[in-house]
N, C-alpha and C positions, 0 to 999 in steps of 0.2 A: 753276386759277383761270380762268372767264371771263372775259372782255374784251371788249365794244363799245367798238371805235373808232369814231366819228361826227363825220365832213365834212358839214356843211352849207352850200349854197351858196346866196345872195340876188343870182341875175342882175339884172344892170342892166336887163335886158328881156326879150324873149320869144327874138328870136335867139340873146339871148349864153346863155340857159339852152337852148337846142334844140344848139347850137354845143359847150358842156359837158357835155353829153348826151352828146353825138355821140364826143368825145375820150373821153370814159369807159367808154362800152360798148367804143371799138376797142380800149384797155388791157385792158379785162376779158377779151377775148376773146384776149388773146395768152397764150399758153404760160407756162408760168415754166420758167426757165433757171436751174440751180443756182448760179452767182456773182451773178442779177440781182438787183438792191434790197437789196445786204449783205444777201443769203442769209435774208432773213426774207419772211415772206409771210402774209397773214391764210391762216386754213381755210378762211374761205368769205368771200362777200362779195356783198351788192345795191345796186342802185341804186333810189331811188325819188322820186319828184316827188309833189310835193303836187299834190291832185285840187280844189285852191282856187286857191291862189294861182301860176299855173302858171310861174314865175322862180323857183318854191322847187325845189331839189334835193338830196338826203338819201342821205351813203353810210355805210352799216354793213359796218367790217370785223370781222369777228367772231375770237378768238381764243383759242386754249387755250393754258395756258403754267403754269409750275409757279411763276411771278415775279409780282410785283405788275406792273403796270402802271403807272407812275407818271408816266411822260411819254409823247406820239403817239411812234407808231413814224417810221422812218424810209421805209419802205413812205407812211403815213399824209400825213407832210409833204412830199414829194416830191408827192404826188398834191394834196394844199393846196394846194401854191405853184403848181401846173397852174391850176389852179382862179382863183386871185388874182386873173387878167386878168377875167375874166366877170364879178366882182361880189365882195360880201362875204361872207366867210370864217368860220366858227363851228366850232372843232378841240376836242373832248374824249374822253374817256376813261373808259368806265361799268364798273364793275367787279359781276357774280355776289354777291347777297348770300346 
């Protein structure tokens, strides 16, 4: 079963969305470490910012897994609650039809 997970984030301004940006590409860019984030990890994952409203930012963790998905991962919320401080928070769950 496919999985998008999808972090959306509404900065309070142009800093806190450039600042959230900035913390999220340095996570993306670290290694994964086999005990890190209770041993779960998307496949793959982007970052993306709306080409309009530039406080909007957009993360798709992409996932394959033999389970339903039924609640964010632990990866997911972890990276949410990062998020928190910058502005408001939009956390779902799209599932392969």
């Amino acid at each position: 079963m496919n999985c998008i997970e999808i972090i959306q984030l509404r900065a309070s301004g142009v800093t806190e969305a450039d600042q959230a940006s900035a913390m999220v590409r340095e996570i993306h860019q670290q290694p994964w470490h086999p005990c890190r984030y209770d041993r779960e990890h998307p496949d793959s994952w982007k970052i993306l910012r709306n080409s309009v409203c530039e406080t909007d930012l957009c993360l798709h963790l992409h996932w394959k897994s033999e389970e339903h998905f039924l609640k964010p991962s632990t990866f997911g919320l972890r990276l949410a609650r990062a998020l928190e401080e910058y502005g408001i928070i939009n956390h779902s769950i799209w599932q392969e039809t």
